[in-house]
C-alpha positions as CSV (number, residue, x, y, z in Angstrom):
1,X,0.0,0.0,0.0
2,X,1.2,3.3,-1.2
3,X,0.9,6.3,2.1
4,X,1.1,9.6,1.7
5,X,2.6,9.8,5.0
6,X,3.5,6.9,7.0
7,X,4.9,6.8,10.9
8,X,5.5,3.3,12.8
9,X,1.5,2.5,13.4
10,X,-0.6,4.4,10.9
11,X,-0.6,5.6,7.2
12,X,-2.8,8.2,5.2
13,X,-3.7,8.0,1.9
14,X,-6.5,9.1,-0.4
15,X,-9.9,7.6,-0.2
16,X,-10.6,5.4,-3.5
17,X,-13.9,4.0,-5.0
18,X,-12.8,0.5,-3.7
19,X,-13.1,1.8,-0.1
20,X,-16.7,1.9,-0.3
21,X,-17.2,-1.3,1.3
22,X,-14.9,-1.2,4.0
23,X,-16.1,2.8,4.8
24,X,-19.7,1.4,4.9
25,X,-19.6,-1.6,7.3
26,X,-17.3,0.6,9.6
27,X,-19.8,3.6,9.5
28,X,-22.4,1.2,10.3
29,X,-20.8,-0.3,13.2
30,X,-20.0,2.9,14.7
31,X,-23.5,4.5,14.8
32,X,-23.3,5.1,18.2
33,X,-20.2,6.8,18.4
34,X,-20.6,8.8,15.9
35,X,-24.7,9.7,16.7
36,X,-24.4,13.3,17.4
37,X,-20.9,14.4,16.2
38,X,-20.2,13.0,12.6
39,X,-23.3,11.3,9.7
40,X,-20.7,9.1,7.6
41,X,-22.7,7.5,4.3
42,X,-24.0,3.7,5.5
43,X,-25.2,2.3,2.6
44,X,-23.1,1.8,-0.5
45,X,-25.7,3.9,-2.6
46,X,-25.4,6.8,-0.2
47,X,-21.7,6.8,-0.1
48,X,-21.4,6.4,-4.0
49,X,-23.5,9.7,-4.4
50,X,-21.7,11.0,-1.6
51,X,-18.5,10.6,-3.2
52,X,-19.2,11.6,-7.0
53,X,-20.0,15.0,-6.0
54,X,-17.0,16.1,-4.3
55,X,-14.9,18.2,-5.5
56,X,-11.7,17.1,-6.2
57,X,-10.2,21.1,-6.3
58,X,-11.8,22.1,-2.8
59,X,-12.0,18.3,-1.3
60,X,-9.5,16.4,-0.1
61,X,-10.8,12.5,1.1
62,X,-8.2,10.9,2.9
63,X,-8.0,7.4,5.0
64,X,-6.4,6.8,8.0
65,X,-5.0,3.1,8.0
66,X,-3.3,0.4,10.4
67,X,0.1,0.2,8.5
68,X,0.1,-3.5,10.4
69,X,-3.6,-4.7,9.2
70,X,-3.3,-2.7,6.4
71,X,-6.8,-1.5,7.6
72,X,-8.7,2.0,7.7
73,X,-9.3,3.1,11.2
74,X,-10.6,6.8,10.5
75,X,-11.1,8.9,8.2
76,X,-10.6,12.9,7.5
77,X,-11.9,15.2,4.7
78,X,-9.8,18.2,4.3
79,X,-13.4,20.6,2.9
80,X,-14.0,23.6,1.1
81,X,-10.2,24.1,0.1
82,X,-9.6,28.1,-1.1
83,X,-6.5,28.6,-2.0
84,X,-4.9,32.1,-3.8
85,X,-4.6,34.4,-0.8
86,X,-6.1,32.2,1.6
87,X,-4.7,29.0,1.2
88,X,-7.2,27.4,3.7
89,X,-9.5,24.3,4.4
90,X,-12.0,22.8,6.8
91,X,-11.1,19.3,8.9
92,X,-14.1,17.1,9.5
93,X,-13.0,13.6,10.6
94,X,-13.7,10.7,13.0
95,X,-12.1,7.4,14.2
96,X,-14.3,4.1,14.3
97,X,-15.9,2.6,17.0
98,X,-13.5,-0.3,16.2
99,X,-10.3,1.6,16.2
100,X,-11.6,4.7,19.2
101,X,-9.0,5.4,22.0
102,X,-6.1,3.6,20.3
103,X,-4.4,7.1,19.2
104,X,-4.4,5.9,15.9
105,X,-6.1,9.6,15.4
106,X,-3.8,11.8,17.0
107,X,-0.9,10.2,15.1
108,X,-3.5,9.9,11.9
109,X,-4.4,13.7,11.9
110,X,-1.2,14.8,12.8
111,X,0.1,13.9,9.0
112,X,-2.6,15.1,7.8
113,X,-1.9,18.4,9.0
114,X,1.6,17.6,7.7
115,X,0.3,17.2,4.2
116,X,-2.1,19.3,4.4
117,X,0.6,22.4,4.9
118,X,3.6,20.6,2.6
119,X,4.2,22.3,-0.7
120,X,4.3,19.1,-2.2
121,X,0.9,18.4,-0.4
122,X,-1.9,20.5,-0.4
123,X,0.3,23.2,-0.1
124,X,-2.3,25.1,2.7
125,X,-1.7,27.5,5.2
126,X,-4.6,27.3,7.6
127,X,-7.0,24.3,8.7
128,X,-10.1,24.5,10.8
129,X,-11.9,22.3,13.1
130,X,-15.4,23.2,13.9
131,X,-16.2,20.9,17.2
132,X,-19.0,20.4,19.4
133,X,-18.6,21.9,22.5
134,X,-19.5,19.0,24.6
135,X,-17.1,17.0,22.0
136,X,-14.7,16.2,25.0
137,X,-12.6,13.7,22.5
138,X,-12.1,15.7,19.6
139,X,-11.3,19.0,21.7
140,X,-8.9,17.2,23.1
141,X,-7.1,15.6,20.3
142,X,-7.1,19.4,18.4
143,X,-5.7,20.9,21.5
144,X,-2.9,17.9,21.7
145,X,-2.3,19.0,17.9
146,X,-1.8,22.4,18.8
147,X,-5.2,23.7,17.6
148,X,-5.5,27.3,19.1
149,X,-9.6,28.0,20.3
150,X,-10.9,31.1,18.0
151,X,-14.6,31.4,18.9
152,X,-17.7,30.2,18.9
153,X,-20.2,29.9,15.9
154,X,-23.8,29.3,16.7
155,X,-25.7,27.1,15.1
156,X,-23.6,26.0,12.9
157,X,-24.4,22.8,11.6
158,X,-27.5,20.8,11.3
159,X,-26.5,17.2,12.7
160,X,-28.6,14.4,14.8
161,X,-32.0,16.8,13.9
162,X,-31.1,20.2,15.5
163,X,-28.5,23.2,14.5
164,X,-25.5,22.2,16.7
165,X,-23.1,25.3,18.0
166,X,-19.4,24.8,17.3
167,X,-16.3,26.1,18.4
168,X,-13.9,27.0,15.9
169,X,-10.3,25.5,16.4
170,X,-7.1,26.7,13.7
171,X,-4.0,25.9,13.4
172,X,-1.3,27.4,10.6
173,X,1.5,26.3,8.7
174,X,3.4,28.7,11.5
175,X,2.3,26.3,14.3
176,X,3.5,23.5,13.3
């Protein structure tokens, strides 16, 4: 398997059409987890239509993998990519029930953020988290990234059937 980045426990690489399988049973088994933070696709129709529409100059799909199973543990979408002045792009991400609490995340984000800021990546300067506030997890794995807290946006996404506030996180190519 060819990474992107690799360390000594997990890879990234871009999410492929062939993933669809794997990305659907593990979306499935994490319902629960993911309930009121994340809606991953669950059926193989939903994450086919899902996936044809993206973008591929303001979306960057990427998988987080096992380098030992060879197995995708999370998954992070690097959104709404500007670049020209801004250079700038919008995390949304999550781990899988199967794979939660390992730290396969913080060492899985952590290269994306590498990429993401790389000249031979996506060549970015900023990336944003927008995070739940009660999201005790994913605060926490931002803030162990070196995510700095910028503000509050209210009702800023419509997830689990209400309009969710977030709290903005950033970090910059300087903060790395």
């Amino acid at each position: 398997m060819t990474y992107l980045l690799a360390g000594t426990v997990v890879g990234i690489r871009k999410v492929e059409v062939d993933d669809v399988d794997e990305l659907v049973r593990l979306a499935r088994e994490s319902v629960e987890l993911h309930r009121r933070w994340a809606t991953p696709p669950q059926t193989e129709q939903a994450w086919a239509a899902w996936f044809v529409t993206r973008d591929p100059q303001a979306w960057a799909g990427l998988v987080i993998c096992e380098i030992a199973a060879g197995a995708i543990v999370g998954q992070v979408n690097v959104n709404n990519i500007v670049y020209a002045a801004f250079r700038s792009a919008a995390l949304g991400y999550n781990v899988f029930a199967s794979s939660a609490r390992r730290g396969f995340m913080t060492q899985g984000l952590g290269q994306v953020i590498r990429y993401a800021f790389a000249e031979d990546g996506l060549a970015l300067h900023r990336l944003e988290a927008n995070i739940q506030p009660d999201n005790a997890a994913s605060i926490a794995l931002v803030k162990r990234l070196g995510f700095r807290l910028e503000g509050l946006s209210p009702d800023f996404l419509f997830l689990d059937g209400a309009w969710r506030d977030h709290e903005r996180w950033a970090i910059t190519s300087e903060m790395v």
